[in-house]
py3Dmol code that shows the C-alpha trace and the ligand (Angstrom):
import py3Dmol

protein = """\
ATOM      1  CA  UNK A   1      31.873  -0.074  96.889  1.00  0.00           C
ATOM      2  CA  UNK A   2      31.521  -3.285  98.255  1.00  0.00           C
ATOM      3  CA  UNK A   3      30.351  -3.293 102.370  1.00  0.00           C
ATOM      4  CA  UNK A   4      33.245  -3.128 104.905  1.00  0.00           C
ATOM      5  CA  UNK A   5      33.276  -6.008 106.613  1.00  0.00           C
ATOM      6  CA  UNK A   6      36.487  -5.956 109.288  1.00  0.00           C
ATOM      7  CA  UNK A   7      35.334  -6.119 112.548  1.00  0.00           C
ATOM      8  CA  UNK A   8      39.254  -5.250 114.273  1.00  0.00           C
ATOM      9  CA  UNK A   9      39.015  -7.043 117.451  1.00  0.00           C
ATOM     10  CA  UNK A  10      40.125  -4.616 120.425  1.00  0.00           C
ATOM     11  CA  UNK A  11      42.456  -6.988 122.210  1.00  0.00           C
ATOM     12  CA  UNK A  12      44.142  -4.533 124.032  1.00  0.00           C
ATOM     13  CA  UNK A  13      44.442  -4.465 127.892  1.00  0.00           C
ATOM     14  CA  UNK A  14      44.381  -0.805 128.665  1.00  0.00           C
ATOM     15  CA  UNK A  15      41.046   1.088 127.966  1.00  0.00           C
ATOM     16  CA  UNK A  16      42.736   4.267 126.711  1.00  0.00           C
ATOM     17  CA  UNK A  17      44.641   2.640 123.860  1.00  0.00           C
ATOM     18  CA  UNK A  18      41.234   0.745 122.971  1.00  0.00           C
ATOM     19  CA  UNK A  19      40.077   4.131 122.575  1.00  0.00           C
ATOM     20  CA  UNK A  20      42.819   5.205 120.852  1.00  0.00           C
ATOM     21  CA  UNK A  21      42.716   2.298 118.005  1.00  0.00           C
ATOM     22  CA  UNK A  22      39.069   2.630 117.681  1.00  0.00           C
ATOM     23  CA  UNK A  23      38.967   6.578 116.825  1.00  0.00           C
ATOM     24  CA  UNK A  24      42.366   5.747 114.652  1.00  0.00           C
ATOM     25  CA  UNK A  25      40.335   2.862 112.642  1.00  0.00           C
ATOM     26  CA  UNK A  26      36.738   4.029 112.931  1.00  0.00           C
ATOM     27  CA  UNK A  27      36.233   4.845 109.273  1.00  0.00           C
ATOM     28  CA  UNK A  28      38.250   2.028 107.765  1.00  0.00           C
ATOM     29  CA  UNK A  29      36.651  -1.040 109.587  1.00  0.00           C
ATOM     30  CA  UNK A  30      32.750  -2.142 109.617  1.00  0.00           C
ATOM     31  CA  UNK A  31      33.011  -2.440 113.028  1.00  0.00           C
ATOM     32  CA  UNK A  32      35.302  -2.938 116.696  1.00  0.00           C
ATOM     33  CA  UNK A  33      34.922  -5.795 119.044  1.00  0.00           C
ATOM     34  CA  UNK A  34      35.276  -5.866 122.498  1.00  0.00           C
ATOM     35  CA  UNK A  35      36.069  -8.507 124.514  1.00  0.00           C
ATOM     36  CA  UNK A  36      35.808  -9.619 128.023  1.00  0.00           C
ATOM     37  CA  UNK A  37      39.040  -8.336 128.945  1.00  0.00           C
ATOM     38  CA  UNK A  38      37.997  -4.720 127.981  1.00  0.00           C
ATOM     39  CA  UNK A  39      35.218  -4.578 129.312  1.00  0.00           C
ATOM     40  CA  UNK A  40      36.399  -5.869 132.559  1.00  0.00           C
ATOM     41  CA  UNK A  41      38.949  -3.339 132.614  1.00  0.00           C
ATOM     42  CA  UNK A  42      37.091  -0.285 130.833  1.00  0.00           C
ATOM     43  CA  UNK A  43      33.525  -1.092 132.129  1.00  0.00           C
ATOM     44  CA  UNK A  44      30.270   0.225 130.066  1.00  0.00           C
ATOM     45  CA  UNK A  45      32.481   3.238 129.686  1.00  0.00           C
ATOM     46  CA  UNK A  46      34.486   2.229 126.950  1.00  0.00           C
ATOM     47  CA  UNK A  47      31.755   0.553 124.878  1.00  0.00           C
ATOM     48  CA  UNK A  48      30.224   4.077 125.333  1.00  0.00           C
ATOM     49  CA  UNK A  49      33.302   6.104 124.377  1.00  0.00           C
ATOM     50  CA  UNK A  50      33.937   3.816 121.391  1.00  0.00           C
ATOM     51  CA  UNK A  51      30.452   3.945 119.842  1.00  0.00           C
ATOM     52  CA  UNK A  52      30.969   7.527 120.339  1.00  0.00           C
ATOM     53  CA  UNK A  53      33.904   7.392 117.778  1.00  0.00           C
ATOM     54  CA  UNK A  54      31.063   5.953 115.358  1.00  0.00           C
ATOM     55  CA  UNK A  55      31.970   2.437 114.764  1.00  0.00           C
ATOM     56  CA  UNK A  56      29.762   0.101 115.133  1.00  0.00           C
ATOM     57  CA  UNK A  57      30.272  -2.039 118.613  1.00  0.00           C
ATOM     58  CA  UNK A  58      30.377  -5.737 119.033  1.00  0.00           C
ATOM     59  CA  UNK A  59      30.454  -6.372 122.784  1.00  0.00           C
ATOM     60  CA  UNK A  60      31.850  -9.827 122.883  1.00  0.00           C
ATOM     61  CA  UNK A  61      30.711 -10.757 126.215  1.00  0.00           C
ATOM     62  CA  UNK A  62      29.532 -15.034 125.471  1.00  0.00           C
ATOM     63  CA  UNK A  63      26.745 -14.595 128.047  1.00  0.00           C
ATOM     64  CA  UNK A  64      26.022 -17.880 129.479  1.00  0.00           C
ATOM     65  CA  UNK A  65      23.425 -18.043 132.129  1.00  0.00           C
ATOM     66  CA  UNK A  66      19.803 -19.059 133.203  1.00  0.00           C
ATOM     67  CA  UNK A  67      17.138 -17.252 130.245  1.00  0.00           C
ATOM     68  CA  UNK A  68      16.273 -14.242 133.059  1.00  0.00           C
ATOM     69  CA  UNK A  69      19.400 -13.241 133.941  1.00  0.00           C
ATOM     70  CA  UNK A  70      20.644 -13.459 129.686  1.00  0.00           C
ATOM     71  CA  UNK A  71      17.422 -11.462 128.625  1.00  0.00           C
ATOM     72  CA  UNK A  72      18.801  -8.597 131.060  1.00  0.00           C
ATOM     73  CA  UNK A  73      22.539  -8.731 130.192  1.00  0.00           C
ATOM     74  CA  UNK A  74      21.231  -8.749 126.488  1.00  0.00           C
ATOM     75  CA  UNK A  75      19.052  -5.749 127.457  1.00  0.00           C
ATOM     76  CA  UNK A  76      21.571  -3.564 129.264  1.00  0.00           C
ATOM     77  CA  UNK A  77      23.721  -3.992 126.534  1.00  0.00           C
ATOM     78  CA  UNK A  78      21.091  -3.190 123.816  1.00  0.00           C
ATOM     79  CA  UNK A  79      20.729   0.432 126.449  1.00  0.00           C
ATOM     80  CA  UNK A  80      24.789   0.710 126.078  1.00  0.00           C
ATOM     81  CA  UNK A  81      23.600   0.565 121.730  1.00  0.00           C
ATOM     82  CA  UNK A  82      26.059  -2.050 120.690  1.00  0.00           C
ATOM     83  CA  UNK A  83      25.120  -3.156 117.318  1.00  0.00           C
ATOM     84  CA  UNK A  84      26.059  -6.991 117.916  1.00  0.00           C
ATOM     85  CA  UNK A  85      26.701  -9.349 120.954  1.00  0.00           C
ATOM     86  CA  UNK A  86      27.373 -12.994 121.492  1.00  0.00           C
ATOM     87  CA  UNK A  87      25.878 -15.877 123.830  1.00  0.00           C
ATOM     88  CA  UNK A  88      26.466 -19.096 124.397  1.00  0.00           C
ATOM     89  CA  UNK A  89      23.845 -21.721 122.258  1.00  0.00           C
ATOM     90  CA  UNK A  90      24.472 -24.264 124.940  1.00  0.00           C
ATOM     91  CA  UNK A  91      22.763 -22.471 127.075  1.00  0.00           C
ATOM     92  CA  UNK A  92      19.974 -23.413 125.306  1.00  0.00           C
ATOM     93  CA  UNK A  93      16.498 -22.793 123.090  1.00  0.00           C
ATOM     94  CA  UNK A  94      14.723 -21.070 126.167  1.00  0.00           C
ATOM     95  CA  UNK A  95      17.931 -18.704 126.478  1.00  0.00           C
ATOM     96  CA  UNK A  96      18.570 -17.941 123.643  1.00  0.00           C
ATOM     97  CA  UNK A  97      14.512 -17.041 122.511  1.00  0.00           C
ATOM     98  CA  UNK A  98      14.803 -14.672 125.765  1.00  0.00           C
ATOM     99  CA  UNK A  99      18.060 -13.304 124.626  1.00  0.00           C
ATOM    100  CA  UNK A 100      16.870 -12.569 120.834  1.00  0.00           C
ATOM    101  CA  UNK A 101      13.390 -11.273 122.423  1.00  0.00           C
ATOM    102  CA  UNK A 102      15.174  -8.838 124.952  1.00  0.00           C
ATOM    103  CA  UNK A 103      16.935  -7.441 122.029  1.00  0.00           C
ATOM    104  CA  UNK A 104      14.202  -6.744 119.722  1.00  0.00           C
ATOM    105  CA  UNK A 105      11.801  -5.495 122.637  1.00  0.00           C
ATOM    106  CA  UNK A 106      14.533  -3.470 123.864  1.00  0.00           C
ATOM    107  CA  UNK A 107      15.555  -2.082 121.095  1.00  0.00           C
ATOM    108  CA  UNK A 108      11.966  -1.293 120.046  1.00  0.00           C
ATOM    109  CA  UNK A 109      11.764   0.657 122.970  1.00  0.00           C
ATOM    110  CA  UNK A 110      14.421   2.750 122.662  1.00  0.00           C
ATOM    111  CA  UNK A 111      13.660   3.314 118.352  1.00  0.00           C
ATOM    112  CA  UNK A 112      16.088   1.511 117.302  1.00  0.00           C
ATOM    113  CA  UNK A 113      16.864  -1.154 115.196  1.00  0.00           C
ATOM    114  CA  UNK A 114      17.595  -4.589 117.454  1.00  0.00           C
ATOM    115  CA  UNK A 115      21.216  -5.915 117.361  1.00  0.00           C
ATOM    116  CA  UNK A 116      22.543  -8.958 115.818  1.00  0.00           C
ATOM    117  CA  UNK A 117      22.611 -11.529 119.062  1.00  0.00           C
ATOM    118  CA  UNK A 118      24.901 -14.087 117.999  1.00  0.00           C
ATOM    119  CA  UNK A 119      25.405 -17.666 118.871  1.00  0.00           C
ATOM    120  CA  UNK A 120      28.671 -19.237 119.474  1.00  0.00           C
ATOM    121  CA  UNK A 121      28.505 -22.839 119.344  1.00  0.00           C
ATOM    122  CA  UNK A 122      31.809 -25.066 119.960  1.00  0.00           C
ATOM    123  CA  UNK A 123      35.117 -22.974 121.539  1.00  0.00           C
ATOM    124  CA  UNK A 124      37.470 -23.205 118.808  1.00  0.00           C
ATOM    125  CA  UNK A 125      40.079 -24.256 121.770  1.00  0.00           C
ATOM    126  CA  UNK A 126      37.949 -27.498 122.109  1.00  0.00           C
ATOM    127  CA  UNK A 127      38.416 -30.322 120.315  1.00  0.00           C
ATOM    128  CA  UNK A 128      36.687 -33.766 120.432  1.00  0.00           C
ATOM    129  CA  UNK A 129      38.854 -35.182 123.785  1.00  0.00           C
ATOM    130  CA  UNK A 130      37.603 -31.769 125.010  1.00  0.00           C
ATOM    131  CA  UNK A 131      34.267 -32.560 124.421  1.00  0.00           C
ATOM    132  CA  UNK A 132      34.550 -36.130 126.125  1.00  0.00           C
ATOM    133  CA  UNK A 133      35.576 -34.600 129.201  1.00  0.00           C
ATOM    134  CA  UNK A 134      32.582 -32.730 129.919  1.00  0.00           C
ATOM    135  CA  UNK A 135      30.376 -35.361 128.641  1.00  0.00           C
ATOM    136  CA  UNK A 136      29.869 -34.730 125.281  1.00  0.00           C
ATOM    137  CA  UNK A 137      30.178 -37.781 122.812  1.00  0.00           C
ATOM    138  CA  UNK A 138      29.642 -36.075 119.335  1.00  0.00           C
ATOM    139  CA  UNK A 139      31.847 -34.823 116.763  1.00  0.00           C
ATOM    140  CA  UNK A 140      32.728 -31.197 117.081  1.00  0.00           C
ATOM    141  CA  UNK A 141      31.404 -30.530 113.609  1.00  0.00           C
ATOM    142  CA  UNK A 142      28.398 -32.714 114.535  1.00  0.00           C
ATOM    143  CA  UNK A 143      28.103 -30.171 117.956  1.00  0.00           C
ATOM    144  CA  UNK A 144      28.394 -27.187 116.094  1.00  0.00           C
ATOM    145  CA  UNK A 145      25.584 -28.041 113.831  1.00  0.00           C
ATOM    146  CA  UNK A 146      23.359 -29.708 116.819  1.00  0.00           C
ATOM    147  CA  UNK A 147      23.960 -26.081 118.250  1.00  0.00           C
ATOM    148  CA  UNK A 148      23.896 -23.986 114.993  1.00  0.00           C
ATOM    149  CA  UNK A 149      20.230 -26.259 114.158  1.00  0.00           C
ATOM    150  CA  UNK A 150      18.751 -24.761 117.804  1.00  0.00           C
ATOM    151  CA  UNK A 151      20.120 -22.060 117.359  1.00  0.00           C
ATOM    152  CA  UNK A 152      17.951 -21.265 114.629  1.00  0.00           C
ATOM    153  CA  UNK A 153      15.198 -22.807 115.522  1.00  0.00           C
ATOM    154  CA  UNK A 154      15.500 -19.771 118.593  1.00  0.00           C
ATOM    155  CA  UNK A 155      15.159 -16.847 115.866  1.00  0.00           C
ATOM    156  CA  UNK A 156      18.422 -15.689 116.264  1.00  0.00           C
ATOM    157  CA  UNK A 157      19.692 -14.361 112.881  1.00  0.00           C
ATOM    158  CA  UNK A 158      23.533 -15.392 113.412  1.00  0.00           C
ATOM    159  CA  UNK A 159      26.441 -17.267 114.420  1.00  0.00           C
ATOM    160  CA  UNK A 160      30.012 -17.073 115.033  1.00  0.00           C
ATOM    161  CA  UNK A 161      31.770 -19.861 113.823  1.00  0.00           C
ATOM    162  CA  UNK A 162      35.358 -21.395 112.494  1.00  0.00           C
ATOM    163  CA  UNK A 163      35.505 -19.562 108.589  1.00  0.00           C
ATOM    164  CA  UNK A 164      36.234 -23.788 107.979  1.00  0.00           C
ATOM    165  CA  UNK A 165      32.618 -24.206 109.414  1.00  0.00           C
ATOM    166  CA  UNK A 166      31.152 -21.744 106.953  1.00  0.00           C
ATOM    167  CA  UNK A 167      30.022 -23.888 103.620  1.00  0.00           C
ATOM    168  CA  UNK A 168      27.965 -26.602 106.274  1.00  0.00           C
ATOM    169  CA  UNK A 169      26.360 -24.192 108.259  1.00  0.00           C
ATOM    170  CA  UNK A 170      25.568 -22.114 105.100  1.00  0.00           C
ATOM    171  CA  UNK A 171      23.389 -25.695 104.030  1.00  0.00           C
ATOM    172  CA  UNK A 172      21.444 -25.435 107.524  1.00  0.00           C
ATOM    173  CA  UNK A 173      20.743 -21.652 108.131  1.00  0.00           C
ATOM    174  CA  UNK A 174      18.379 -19.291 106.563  1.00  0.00           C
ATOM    175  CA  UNK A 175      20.032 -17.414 103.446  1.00  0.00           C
ATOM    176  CA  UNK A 176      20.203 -14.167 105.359  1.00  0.00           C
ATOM    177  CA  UNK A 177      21.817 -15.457 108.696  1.00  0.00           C
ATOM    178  CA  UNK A 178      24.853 -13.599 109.780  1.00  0.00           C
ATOM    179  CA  UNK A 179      27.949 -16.071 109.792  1.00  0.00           C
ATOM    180  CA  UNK A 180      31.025 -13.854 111.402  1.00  0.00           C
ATOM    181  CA  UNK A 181      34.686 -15.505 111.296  1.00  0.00           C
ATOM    182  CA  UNK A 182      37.635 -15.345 113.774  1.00  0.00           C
ATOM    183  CA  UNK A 183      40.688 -17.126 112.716  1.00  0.00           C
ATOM    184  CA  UNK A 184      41.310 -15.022 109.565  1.00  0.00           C
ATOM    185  CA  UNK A 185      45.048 -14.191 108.474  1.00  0.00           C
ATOM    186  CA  UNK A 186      45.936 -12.203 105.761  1.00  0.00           C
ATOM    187  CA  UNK A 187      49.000 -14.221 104.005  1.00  0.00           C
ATOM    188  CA  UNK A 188      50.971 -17.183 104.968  1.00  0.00           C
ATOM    189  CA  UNK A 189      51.409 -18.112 108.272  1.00  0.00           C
ATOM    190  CA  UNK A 190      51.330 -16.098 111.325  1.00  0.00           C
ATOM    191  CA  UNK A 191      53.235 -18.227 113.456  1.00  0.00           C
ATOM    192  CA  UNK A 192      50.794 -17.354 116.486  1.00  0.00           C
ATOM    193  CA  UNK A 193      48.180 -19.482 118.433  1.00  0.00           C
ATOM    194  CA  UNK A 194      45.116 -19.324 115.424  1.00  0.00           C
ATOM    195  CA  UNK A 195      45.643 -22.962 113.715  1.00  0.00           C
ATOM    196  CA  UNK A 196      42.694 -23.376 111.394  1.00  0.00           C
ATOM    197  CA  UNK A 197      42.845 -20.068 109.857  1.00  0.00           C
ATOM    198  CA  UNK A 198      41.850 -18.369 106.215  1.00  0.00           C
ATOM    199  CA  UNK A 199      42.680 -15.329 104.216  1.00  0.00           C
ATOM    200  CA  UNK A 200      40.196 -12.760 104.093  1.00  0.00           C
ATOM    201  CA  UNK A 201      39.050 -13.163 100.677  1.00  0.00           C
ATOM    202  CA  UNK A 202      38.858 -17.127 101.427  1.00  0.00           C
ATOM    203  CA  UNK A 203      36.624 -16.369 104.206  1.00  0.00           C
ATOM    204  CA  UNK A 204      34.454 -14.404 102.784  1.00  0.00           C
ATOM    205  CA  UNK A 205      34.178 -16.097  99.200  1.00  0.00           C
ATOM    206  CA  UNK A 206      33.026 -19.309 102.080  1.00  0.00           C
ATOM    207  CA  UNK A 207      30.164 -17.121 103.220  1.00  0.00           C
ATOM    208  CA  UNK A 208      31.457 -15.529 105.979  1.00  0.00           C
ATOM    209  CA  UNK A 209      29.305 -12.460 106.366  1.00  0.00           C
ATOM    210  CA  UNK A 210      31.677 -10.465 108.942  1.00  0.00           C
ATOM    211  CA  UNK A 211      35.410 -11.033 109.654  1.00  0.00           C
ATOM    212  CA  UNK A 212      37.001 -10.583 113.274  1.00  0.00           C
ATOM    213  CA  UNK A 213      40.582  -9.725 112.871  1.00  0.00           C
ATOM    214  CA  UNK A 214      42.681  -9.138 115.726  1.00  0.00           C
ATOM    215  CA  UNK A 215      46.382  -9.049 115.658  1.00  0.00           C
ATOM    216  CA  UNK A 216      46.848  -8.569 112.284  1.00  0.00           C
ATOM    217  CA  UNK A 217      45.059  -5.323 112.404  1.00  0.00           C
ATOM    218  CA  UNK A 218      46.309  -4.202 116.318  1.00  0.00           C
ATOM    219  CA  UNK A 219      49.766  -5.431 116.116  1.00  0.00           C
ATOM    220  CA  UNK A 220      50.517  -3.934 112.308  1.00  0.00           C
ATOM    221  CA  UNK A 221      53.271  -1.622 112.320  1.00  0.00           C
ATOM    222  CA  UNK A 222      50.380   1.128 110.995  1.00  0.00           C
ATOM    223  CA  UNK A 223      47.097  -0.394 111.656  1.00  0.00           C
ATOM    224  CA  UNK A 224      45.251   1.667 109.682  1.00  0.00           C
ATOM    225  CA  UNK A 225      47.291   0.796 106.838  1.00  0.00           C
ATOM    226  CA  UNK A 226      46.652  -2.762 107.739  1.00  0.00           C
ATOM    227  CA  UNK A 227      43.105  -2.500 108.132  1.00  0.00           C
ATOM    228  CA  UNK A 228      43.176  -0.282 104.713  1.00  0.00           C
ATOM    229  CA  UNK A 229      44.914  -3.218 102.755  1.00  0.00           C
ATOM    230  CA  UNK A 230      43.034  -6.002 104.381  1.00  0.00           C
ATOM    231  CA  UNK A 231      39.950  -4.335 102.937  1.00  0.00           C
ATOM    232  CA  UNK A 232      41.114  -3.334  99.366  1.00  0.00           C
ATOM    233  CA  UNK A 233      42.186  -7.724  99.195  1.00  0.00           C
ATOM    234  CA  UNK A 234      38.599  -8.006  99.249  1.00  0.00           C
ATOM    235  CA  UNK A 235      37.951  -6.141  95.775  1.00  0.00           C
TER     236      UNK A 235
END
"""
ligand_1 = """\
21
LIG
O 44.255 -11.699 116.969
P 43.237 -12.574 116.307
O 42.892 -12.168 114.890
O 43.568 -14.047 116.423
O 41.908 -12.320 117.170
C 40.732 -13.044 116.975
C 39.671 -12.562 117.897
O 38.536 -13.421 117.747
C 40.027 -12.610 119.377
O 39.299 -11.558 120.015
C 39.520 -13.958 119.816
O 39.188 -13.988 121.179
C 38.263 -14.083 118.959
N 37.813 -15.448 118.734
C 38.599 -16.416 118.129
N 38.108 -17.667 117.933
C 36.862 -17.967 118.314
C 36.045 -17.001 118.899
C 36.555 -15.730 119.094
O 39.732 -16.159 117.771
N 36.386 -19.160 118.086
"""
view = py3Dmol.view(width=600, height=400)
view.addModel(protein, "pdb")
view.setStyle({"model": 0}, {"cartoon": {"style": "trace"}})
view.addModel(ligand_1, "xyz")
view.setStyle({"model": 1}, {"stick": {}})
view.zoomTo()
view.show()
């Protein structure tokens, strides 16, 4: 049996139905994000009731801030045992070496193993006019792999990234660096807001290590089923 690797995106507003998918798809997913607007509604509570479902938790929080204050976000969410969490890698080398220390030390502490921190580089919503605004004259691909190049040079052992990104990053990152991909549909188009997207078995035959899937999972008729198929495509 090949590894599971759905991560079904909890893009839900209210915390009780989070709950509710996440004990309904615990055993058919590798994992359940959640996202800003969760947590902002649900609080530590819900990361605490869904790990207590036994999935694995991605808190998908894009912390963004001065190396400090990152290495303690980074280390109260190691306490609330999430398995992976995201930053920002223009925050920096400085922040993100604090962030990926504060998880291992933390971790350490408390006997267990250190979660994935991962870097997100370029916004997907951001394209190269975007970039001019705030003052950035490179490429987006050339900005991802500025960022992705730092962001290994910080230790941290992965990325999220555009599942189109994969094969160039996969030339610039060490071979077991976790790659994880939004923007995956699985047949035809969805006729929402991802553009760029990829089918799950593209993504992952790209490298993707982990694949975020949101609506397609969430907004399925059964989304267990959904989840169910979306795996078995992988085989
Ligand atoms: O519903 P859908 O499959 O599009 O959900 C994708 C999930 O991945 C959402 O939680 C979205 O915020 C997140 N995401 C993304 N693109 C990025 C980064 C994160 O779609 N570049």
């Amino acid at each position: 049996m090949i590894r599971n690797p759905i991560i079904v995106a909890l893009d839900v507003p209210e915390p009780a139905q989070a709950l509710s998918l996440a004990t309904d798809l615990a055993s058919v997913v590798g994992a359940v994000k959640i996202g800003s607007e969760l947590f902002t509604s649900g609080g530590p509570d819900i990361v605490r009731q869904v790990r207590a479902t036994g999935a694995s938790v991605f808190l998908d929080l894009k912390f963004h801030d001065i190396p400090n204050t990152v290495a303690k976000s980074v280390s109260a969410a190691v306490k609330l045992d999430v398995q992976m969490l995201t930053i920002h890698t223009c925050g920096g080398v400085e922040m993100m070496r604090a962030a990926e220390e504060s998880a291992q030390k933390t971790a350490a502490a408390l006997g267990r193993p250190a979660p994935l921190v991962l870097g997100v580089t370029v916004l997907t919503s951001m394209d190269g006019s975007d970039l001019q605004e705030i003052g950035l004259t490179s490429e987006v691909g050339c900005q991802v792999e500025r960022l992705a190049r730092l962001a290994v040079q910080a230790g941290l052992r992965g990325l999220v990234c555009s599942p189109h990104e994969v094969v160039m990053l996969r030339k610039i990152v060490p071979i077991d660096f976790a790659l994880i991909t939004p923007g995956i549909r699985p047949a035809g188009p969805a006729g929402d807001d991802q553009k760029r997207t990829m089918t799950p078995r593209e993504a992952m035959a790209a490298g993707s290590t982990w694949l975020v899937i949101g609506r397609p999972i969430y907004a399925a008729p059964v989304p267990r089923t959904a989840a169910a198929s979306i795996f078995q495509s992988l085989a």
